[in-house]
N, C-alpha and C positions, 0 to 999 in steps of 0.2 A: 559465446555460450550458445550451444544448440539447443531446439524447442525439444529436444529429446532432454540434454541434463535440465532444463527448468524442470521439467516434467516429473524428474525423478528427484530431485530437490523438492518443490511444494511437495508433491505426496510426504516428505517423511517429514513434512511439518504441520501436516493438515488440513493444507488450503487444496481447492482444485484451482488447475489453471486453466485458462480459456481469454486467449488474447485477443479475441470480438469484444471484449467488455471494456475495451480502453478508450476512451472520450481526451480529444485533444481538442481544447481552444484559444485562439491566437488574439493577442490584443496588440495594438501601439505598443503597451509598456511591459506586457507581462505573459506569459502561456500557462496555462491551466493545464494539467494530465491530471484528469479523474481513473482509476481502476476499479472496478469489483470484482470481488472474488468467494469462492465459496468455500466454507466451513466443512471439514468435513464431521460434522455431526450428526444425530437425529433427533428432532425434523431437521432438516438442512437449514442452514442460514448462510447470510453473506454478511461480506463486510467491505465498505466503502475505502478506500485511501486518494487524497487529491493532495495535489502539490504545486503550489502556485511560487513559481517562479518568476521574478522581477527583473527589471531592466537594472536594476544594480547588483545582482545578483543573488540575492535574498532569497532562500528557500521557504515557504510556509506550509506545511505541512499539518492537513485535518484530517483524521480519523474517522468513523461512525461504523461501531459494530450494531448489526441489528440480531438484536435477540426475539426469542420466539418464544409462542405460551409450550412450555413444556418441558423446557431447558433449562435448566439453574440458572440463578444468578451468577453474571459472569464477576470473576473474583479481582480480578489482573487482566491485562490487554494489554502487551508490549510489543515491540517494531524494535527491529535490529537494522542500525542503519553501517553500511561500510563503507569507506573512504581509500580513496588511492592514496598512498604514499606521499604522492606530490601535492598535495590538500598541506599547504601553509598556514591556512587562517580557518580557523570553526569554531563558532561561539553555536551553544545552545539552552536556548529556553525554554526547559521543559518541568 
């Protein structure tokens, strides 16, 4: 997928994209990828997603919208996850 379809993807979902913001770190047993991204609201806000991946393959997956004075109270916060085909095994705990 080209930084051009990403590009045109987030916009008609609302997020801005900007792949400076991506934080990778590497353990013995596990790698961390933190992303931010921004809201397209006003005032502007962002919102965190990190994804901790384990030596057994384990996903963990944490959220943090940050809201701002002026904005509603956010109602719903949902993440659309998708899967290849070939994905035999997915439990989740949400």
């Amino acid at each position: 997928m080209t930084e051009e379809i990403i590009l045109r993807q987030t916009a008609l979902h609302g997020w801005r994209y900007d792949n400076t913001r991506i934080q990778v770190e590497e353990s013995e047993n596990q790698v961390t990828v933190t992303y931010r991204y921004g809201v397209l609201v006003h005032p502007e806000t962002e919102t965190r997603v990190t994804y901790t991946v384990g030596a057994d393959g384990r996903i963990q997956t944490e959220v943090h919208f940050y809201g701002k004075e002026g904005l509603p109270q956010l109602p719903l916060f949902g993440m659309r996850f998708r899967l290849l085909p070939d994905v035999s095994r997915f439990i989740y705990y949400g």
